[in-house]
The first five atom37 places (N, CA, C, CB, O) and aatype in JSON, in Angstrom:
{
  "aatype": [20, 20, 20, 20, 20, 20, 20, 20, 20, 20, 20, 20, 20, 20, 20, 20, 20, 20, 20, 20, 20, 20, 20, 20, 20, 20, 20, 20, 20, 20, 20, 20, 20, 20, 20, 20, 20, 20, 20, 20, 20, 20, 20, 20, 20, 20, 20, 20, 20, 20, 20, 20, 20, 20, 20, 20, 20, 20, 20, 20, 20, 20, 20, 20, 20, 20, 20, 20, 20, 20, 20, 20, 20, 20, 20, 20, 20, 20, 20, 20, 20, 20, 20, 20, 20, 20, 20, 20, 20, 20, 20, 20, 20, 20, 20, 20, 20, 20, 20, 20, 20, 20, 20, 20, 20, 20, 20, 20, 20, 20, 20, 20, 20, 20, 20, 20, 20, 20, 20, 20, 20, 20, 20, 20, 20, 20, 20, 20, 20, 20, 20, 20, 20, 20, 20, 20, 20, 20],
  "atom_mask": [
    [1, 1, 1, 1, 1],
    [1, 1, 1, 1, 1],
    [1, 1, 1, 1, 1],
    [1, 1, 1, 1, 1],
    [1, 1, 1, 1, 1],
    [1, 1, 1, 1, 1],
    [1, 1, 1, 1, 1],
    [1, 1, 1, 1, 1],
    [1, 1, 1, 1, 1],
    [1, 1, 1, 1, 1],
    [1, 1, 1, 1, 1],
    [1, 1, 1, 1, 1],
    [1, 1, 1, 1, 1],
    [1, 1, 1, 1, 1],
    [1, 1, 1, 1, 1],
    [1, 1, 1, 1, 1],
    [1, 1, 1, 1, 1],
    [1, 1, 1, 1, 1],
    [1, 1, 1, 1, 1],
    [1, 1, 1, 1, 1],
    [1, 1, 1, 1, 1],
    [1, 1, 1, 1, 1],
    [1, 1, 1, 1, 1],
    [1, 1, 1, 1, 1],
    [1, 1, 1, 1, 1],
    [1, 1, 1, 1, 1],
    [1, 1, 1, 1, 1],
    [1, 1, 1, 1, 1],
    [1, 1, 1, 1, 1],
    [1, 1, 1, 1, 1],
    [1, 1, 1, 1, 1],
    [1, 1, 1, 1, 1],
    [1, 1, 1, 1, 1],
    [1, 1, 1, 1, 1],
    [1, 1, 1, 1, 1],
    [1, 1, 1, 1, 1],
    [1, 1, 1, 1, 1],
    [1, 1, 1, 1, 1],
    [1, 1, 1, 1, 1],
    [1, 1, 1, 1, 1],
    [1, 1, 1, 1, 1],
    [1, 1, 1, 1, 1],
    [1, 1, 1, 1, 1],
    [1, 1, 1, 1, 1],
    [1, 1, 1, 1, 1],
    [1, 1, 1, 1, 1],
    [1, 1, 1, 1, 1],
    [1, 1, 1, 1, 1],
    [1, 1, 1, 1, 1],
    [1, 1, 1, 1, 1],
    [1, 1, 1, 1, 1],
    [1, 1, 1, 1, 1],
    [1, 1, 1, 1, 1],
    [1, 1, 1, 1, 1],
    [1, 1, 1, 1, 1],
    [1, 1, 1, 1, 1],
    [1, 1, 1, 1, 1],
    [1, 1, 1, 1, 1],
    [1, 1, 1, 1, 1],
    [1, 1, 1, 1, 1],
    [1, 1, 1, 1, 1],
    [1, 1, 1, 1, 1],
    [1, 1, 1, 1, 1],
    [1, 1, 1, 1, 1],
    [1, 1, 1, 1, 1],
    [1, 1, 1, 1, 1],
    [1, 1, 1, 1, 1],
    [1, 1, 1, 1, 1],
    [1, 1, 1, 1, 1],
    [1, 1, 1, 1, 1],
    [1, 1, 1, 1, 1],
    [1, 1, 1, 1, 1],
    [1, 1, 1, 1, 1],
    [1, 1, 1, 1, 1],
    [1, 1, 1, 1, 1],
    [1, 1, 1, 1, 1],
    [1, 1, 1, 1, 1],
    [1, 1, 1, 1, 1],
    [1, 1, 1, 1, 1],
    [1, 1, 1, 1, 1],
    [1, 1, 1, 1, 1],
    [1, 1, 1, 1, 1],
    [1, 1, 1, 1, 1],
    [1, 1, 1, 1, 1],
    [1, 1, 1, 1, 1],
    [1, 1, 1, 1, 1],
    [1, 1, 1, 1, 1],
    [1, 1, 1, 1, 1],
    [1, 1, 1, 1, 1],
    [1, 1, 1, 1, 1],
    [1, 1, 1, 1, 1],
    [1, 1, 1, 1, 1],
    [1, 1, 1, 1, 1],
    [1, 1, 1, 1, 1],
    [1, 1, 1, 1, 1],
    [1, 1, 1, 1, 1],
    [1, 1, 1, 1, 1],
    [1, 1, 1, 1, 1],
    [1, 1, 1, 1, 1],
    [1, 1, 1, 1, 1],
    [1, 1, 1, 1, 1],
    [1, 1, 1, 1, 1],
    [1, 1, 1, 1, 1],
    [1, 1, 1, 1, 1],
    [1, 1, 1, 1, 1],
    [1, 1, 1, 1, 1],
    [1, 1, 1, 1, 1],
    [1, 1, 1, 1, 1],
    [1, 1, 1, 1, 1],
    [1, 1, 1, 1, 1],
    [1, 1, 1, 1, 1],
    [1, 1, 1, 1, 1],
    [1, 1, 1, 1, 1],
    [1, 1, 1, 1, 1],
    [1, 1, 1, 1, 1],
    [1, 1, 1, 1, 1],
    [1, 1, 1, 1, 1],
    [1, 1, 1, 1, 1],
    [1, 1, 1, 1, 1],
    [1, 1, 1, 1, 1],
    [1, 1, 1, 1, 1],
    [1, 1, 1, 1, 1],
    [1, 1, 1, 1, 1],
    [1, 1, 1, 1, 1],
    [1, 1, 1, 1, 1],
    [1, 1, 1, 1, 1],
    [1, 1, 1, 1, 1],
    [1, 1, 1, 1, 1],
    [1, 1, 1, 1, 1],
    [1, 1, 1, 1, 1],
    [1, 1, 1, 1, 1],
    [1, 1, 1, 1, 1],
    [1, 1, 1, 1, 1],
    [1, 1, 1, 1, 1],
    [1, 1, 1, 1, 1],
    [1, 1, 1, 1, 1],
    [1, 1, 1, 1, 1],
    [1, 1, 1, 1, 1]
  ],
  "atom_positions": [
    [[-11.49, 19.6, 10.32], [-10.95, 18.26, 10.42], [-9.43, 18.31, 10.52], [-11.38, 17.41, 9.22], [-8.69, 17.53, 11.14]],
    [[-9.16, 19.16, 9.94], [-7.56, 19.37, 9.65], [-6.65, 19.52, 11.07], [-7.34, 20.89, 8.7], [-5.67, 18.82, 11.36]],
    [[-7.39, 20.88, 12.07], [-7.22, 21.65, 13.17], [-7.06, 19.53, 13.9], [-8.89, 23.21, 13.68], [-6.02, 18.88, 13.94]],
    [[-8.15, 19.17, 14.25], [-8.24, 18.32, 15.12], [-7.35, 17.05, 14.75], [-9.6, 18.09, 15.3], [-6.86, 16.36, 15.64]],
    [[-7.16, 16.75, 13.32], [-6.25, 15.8, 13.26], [-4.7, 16.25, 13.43], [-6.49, 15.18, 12.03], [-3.88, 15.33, 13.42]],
    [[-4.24, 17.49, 13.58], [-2.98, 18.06, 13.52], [-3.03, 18.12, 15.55], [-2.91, 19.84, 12.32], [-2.0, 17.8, 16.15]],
    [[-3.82, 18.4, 16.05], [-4.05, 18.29, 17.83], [-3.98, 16.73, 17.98], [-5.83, 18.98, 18.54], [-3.43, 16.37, 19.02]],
    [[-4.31, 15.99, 17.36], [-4.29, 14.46, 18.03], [-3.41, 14.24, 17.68], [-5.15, 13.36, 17.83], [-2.76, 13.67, 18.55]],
    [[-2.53, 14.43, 16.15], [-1.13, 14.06, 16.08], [0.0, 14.68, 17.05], [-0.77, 14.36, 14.76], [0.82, 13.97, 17.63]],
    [[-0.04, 15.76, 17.15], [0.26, 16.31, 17.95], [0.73, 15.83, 19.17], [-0.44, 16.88, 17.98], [1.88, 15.5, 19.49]],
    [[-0.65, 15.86, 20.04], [-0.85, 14.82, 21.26], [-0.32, 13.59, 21.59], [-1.93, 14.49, 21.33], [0.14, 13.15, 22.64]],
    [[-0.52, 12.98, 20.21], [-0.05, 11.13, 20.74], [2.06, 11.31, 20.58], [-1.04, 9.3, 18.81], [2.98, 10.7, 21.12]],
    [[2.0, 12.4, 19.61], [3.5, 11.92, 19.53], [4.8, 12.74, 20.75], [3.95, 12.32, 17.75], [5.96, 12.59, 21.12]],
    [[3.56, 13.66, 20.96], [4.3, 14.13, 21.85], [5.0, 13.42, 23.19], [3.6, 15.0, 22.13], [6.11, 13.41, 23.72]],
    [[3.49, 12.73, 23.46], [3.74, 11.6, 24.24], [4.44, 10.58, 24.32], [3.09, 11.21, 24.32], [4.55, 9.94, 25.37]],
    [[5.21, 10.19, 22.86], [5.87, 9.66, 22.5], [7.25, 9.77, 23.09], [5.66, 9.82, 21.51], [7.97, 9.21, 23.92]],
    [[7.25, 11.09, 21.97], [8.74, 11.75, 22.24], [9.16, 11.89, 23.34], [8.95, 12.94, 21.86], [10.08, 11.19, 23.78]],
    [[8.37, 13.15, 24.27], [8.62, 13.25, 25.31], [9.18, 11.97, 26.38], [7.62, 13.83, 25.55], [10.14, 12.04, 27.14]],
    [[8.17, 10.69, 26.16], [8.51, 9.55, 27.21], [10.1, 8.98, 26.84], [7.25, 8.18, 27.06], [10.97, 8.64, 27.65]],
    [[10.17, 8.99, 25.24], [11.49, 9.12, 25.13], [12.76, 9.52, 25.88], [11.46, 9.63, 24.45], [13.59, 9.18, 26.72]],
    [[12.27, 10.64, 24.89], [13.65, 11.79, 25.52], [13.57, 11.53, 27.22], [13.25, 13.97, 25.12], [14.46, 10.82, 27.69]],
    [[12.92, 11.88, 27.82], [12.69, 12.02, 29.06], [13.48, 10.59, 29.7], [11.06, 12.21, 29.29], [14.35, 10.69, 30.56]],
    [[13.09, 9.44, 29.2], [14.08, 7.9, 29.56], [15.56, 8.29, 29.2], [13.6, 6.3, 28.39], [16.42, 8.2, 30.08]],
    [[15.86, 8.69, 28.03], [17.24, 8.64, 27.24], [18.03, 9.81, 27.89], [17.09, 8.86, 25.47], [19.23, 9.69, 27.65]],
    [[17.71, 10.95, 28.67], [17.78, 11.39, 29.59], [18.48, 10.99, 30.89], [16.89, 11.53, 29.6], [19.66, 11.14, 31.2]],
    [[17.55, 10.51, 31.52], [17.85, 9.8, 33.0], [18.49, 8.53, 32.33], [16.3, 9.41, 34.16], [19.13, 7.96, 33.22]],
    [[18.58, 7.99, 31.41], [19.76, 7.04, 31.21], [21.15, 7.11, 31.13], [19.62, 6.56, 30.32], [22.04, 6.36, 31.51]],
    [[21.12, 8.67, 30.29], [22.67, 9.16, 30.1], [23.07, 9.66, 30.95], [23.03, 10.0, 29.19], [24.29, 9.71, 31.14]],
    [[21.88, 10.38, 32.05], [22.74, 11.2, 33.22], [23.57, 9.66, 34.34], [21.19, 12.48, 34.44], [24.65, 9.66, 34.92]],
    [[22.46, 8.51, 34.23], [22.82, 7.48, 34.9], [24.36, 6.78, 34.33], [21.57, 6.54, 34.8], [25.09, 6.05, 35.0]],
    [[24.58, 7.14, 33.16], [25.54, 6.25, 32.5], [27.23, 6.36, 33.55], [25.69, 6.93, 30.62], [27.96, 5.48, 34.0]],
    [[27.3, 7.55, 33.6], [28.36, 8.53, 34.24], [28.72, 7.97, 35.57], [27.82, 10.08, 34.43], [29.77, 8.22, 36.16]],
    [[27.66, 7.08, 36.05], [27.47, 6.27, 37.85], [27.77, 4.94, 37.53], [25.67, 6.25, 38.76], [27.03, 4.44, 36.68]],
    [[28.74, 4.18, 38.02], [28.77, 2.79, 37.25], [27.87, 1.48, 38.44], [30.81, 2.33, 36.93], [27.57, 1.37, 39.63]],
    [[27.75, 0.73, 37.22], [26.43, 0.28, 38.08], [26.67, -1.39, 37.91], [24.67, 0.95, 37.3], [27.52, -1.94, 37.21]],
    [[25.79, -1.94, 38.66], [25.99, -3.36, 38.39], [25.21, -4.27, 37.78], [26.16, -3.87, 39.32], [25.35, -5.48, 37.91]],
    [[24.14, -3.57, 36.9], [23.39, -4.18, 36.13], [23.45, -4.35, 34.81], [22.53, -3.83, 36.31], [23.63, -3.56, 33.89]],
    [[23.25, -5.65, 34.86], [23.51, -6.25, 33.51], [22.54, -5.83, 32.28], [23.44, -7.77, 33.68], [22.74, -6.03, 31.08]],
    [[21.33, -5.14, 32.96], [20.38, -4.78, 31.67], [20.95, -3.26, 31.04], [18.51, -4.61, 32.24], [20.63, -2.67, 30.01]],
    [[21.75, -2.97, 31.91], [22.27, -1.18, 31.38], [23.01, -1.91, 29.98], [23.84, 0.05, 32.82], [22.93, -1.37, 28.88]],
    [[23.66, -3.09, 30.19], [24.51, -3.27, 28.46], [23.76, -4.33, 28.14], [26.44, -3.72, 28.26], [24.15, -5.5, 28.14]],
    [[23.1, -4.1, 27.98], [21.85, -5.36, 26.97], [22.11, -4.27, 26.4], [19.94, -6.11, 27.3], [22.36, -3.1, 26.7]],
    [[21.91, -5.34, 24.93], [21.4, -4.44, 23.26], [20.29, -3.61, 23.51], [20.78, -5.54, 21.83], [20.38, -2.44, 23.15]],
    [[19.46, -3.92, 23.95], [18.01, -2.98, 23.87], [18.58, -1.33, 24.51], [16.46, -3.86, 25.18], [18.22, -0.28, 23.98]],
    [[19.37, -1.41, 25.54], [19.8, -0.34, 25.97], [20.92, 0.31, 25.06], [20.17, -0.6, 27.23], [20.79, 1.43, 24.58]],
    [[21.74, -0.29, 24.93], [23.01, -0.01, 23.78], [21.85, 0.72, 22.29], [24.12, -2.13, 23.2], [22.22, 1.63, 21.55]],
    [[20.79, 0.19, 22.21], [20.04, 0.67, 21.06], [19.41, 1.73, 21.5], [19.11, -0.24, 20.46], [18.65, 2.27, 20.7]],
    [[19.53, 2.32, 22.85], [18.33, 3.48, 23.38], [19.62, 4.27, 22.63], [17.69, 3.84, 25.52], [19.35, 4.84, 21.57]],
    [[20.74, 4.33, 23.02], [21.67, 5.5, 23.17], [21.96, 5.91, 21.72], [23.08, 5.13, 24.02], [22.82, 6.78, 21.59]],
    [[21.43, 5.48, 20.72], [21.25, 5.48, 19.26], [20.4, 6.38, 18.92], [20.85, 4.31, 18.69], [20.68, 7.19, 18.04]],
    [[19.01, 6.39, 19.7], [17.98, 7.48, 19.52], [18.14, 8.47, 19.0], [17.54, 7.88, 20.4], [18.73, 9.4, 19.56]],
    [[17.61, 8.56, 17.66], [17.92, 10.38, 17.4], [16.21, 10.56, 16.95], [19.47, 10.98, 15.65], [15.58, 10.05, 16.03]],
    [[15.98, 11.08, 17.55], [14.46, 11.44, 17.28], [14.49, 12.64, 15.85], [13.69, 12.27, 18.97], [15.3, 13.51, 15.56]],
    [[12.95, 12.1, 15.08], [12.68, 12.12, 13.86], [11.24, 13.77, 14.34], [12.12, 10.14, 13.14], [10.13, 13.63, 14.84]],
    [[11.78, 14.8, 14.02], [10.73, 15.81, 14.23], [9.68, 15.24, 13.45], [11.08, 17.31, 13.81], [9.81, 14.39, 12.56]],
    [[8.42, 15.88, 13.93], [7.09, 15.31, 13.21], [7.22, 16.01, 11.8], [5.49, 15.76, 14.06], [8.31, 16.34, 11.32]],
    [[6.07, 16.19, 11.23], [5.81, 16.94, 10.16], [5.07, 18.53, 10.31], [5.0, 16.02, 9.39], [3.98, 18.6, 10.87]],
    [[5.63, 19.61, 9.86], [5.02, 20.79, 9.98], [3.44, 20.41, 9.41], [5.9, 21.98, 9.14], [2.45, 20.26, 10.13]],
    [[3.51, 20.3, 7.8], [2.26, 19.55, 7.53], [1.82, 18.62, 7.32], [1.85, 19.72, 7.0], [2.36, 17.78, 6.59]],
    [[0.5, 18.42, 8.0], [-0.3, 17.2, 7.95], [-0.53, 16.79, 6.43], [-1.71, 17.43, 8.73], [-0.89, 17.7, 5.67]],
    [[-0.41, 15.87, 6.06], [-0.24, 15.14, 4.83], [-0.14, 13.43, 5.04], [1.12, 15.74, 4.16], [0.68, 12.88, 5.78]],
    [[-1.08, 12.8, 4.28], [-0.57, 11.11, 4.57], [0.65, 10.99, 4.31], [-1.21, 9.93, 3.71], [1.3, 10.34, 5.12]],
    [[1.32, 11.54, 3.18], [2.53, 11.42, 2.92], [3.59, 11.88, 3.37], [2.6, 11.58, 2.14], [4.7, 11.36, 3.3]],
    [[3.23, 13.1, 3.95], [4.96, 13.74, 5.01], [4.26, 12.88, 6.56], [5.2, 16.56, 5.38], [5.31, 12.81, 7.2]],
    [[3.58, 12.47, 7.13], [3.31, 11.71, 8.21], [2.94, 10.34, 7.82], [2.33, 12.33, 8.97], [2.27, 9.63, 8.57]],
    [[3.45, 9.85, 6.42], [4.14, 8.37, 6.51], [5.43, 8.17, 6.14], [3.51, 7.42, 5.72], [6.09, 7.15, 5.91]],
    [[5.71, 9.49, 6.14], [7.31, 9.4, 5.72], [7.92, 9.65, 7.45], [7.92, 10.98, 4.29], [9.0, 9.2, 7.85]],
    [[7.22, 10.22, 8.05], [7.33, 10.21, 9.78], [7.89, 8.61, 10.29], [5.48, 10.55, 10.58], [8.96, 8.11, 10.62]],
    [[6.45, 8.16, 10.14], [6.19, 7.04, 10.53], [6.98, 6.29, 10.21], [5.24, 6.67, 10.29], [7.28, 5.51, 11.11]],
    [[7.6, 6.13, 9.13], [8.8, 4.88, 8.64], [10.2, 5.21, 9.27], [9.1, 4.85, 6.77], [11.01, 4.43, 9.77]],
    [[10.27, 6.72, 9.11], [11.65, 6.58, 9.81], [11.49, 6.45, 11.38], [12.59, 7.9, 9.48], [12.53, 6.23, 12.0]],
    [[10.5, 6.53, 11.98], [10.77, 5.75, 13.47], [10.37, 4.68, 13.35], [10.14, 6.2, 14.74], [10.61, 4.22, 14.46]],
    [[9.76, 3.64, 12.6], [9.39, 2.49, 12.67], [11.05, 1.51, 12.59], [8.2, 2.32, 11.43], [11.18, 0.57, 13.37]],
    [[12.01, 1.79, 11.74], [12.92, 0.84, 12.01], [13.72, 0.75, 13.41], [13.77, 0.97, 11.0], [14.29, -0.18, 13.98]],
    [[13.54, 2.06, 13.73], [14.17, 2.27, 15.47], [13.62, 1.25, 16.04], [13.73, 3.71, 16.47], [14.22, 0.23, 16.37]],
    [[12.23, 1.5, 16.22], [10.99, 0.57, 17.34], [11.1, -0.93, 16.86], [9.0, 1.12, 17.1], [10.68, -1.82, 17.59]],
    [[11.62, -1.19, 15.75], [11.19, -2.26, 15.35], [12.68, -2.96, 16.24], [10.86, -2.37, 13.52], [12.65, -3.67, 17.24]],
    [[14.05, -2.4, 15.39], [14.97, -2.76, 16.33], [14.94, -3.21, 17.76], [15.55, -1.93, 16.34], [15.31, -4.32, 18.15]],
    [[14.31, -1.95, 18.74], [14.22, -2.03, 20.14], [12.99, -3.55, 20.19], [13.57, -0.25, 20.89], [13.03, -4.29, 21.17]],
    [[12.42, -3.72, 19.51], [11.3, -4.56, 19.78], [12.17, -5.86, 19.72], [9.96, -4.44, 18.69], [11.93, -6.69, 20.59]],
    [[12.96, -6.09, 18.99], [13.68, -7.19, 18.73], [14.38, -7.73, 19.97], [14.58, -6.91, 17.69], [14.66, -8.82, 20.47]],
    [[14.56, -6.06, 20.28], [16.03, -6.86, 21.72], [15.08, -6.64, 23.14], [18.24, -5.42, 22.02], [15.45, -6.6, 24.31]],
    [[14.02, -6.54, 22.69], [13.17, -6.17, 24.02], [13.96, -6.88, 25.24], [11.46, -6.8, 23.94], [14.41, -8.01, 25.08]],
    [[14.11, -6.27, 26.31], [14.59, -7.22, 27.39], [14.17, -8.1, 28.45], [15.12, -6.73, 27.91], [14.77, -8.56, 29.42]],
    [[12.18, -8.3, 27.74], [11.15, -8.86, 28.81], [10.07, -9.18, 27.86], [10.63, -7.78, 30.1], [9.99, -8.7, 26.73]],
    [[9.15, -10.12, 28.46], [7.51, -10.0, 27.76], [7.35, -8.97, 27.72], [6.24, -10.51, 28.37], [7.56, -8.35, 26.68]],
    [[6.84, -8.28, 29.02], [6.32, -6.91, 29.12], [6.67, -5.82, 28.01], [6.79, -6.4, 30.38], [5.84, -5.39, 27.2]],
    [[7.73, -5.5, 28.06], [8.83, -4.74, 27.08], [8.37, -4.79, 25.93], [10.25, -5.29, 26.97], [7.88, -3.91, 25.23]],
    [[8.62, -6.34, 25.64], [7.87, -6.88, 24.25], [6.75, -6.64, 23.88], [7.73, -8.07, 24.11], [6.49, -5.94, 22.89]],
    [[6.08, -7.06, 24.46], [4.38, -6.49, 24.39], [3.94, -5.47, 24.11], [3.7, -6.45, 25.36], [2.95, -5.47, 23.38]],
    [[4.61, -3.96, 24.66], [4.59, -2.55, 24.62], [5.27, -2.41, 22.98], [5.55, -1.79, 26.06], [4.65, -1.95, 22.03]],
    [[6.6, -2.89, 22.95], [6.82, -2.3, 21.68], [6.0, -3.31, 20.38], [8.58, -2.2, 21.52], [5.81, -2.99, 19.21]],
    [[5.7, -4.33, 20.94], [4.58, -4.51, 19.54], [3.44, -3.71, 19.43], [3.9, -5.9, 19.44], [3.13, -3.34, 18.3]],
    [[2.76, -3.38, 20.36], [1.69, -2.28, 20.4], [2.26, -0.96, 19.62], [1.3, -1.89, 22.02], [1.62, -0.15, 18.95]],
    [[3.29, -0.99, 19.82], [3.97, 0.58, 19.28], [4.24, 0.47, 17.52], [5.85, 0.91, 20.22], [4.12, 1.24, 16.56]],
    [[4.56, -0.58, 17.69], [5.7, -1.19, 15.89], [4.04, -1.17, 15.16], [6.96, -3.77, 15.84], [3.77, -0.33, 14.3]],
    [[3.01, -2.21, 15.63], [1.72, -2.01, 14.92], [1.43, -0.94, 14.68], [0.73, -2.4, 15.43], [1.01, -0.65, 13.56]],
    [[1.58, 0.06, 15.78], [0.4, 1.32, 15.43], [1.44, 1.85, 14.16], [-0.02, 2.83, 17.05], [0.91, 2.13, 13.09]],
    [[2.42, 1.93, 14.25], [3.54, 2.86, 13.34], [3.08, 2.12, 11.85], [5.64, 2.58, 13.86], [2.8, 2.75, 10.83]],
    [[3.08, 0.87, 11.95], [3.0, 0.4, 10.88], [2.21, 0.81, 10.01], [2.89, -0.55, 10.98], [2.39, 1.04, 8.81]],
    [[1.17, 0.92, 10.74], [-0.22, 1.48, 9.82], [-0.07, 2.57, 9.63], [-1.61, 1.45, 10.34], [-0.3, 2.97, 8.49]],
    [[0.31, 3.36, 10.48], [0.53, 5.06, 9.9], [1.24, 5.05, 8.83], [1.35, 6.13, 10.86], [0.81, 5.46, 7.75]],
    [[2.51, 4.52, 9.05], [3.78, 4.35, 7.23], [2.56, 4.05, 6.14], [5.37, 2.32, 7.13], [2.56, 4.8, 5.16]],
    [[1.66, 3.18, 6.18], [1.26, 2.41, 5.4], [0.04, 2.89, 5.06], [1.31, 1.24, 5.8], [-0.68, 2.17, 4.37]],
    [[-0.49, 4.35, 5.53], [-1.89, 4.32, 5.66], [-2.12, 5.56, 4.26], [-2.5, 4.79, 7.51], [-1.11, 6.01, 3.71]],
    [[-3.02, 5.85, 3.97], [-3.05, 6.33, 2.07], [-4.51, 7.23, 2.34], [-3.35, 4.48, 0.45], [-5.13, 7.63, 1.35]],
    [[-4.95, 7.49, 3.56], [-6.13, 8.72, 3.87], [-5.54, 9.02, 4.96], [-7.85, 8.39, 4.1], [-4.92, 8.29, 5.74]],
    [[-5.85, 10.65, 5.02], [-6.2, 11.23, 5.78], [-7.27, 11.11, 7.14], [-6.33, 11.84, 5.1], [-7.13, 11.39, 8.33]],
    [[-8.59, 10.44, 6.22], [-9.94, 10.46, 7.42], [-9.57, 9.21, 8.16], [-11.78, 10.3, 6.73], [-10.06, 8.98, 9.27]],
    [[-8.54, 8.23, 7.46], [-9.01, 6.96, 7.58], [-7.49, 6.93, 9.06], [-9.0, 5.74, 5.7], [-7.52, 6.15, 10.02]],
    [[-6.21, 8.12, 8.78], [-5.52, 7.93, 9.6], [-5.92, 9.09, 11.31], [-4.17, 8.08, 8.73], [-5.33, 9.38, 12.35]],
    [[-6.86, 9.3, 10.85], [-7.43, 10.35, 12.14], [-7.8, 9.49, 13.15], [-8.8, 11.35, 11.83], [-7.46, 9.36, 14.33]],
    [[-9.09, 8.57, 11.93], [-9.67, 7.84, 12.62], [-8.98, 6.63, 13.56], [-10.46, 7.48, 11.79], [-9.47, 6.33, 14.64]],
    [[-7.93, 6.06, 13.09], [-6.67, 5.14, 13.55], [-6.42, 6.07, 14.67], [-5.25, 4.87, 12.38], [-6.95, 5.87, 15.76]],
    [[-5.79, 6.89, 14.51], [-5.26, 7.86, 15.81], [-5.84, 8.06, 16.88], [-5.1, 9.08, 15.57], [-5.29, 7.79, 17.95]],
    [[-7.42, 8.73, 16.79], [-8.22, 8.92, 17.91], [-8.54, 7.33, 18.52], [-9.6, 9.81, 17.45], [-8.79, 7.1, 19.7]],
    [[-8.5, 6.76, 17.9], [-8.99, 5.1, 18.97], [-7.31, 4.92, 19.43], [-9.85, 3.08, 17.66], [-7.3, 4.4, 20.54]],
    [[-6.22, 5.11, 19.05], [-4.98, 4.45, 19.65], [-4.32, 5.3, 20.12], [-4.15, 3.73, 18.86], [-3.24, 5.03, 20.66]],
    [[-4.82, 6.58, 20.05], [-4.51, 7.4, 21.21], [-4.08, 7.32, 22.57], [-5.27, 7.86, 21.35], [-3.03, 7.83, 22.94]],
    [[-5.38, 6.31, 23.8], [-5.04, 6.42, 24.49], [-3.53, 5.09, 24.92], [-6.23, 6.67, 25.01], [-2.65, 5.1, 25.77]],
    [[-3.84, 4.32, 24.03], [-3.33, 2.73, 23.64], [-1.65, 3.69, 23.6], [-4.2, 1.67, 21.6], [-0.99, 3.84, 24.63]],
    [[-1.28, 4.13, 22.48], [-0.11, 4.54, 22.24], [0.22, 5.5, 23.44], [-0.05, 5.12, 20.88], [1.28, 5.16, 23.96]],
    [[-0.28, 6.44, 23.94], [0.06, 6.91, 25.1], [0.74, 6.52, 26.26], [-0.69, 7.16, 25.4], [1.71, 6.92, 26.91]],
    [[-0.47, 5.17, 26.33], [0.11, 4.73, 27.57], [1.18, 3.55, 27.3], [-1.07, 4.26, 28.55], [1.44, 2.93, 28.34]],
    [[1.79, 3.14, 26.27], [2.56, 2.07, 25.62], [3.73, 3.26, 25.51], [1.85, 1.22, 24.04], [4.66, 2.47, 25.34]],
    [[4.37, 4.55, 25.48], [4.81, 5.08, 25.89], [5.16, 5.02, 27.15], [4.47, 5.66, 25.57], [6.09, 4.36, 27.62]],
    [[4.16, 5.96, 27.92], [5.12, 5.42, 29.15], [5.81, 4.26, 29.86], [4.7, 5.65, 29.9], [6.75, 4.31, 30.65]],
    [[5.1, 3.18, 29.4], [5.45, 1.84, 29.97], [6.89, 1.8, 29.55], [4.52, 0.54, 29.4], [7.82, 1.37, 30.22]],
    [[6.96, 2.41, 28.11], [8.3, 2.06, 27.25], [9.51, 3.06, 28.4], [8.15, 2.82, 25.1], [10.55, 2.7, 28.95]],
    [[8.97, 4.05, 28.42], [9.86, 5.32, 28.99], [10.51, 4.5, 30.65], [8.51, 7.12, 29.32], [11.63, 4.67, 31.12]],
    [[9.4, 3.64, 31.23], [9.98, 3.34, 32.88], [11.11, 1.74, 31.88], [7.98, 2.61, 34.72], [12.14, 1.49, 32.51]],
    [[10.99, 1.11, 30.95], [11.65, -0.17, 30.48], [13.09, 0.86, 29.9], [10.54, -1.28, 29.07], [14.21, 0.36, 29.85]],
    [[12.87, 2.17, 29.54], [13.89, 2.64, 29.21], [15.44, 3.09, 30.61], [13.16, 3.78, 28.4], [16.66, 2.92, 30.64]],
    [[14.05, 3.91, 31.86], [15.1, 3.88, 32.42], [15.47, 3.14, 33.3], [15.26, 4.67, 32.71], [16.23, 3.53, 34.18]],
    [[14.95, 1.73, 33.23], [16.12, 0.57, 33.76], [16.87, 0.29, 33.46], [16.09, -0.37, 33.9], [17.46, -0.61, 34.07]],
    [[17.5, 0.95, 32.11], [18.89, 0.43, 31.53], [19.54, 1.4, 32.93], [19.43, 0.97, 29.46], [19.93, 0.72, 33.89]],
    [[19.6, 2.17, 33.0], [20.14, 3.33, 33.63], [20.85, 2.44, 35.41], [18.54, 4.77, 33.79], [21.94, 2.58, 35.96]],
    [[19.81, 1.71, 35.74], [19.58, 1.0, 37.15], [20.52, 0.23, 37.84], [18.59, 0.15, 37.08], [20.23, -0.27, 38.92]]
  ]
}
């Protein structure tokens, strides 16, 4: 149980991160090009360039992976605030929920089980986030 819940954590956050980094990326290389869009200095963007990503946990534990979970939850929650669209919005509430429950969650079986159903949900609420990220860049 251990092996497979440490592969799905794994999995979903990578997806995470990666869509991250990968936006915050092509945003900063974009920053350097001056541009004429007004969404590059919206807050939501001014809040990407803040990003300092939170390594996961070596071990799986409710408690070192809700201590995960909280410190990216005030980031997401931020970005959710200044979202710069429905869409936007929509994605990072999907994201701020799932986090929530992880901070908040007190099993092991009970946060696997959370994970494998929002797996594909958080995945793809990632990337959506990663293309809203690099329109600041645009």
């Amino acid at each position: 149980m251990f092996t497979r819940t440490r592969r799905m954590v794994a999995t979903s956050r990578t997806a995470l991160v990666s869509g991250v980094v990968l936006a915050t990326l092509v945003v900063s290389l974009g920053v350097s090009v001056p541009s004429s869009s007004a969404l590059g200095t919206s807050p939501f963007c001014k809040t990407m360039f803040t990003y300092k990503p939170v390594a996961p946990p070596t071990k799986i534990s409710t408690k070192t992976y809700s201590k995960w979970a909280k410190a990216n939850l005030t980031f997401y929650e931020k970005l959710d605030s200044e979202a710069p669209n429905a869409k936007t919005k929509a994605i990072l509430d999907e994201i701020v929920t799932i986090l929530k429950y992880e901070a908040g969650s007190n099993s092991l079986k009970g946060l696997e089980t959370y994970i494998a159903t929002n797996h594909k949900k958080f995945a793809k609420s990632s990337i959506a986030l990663a293309k809203a990220i690099v329109a600041c860049a645009g």
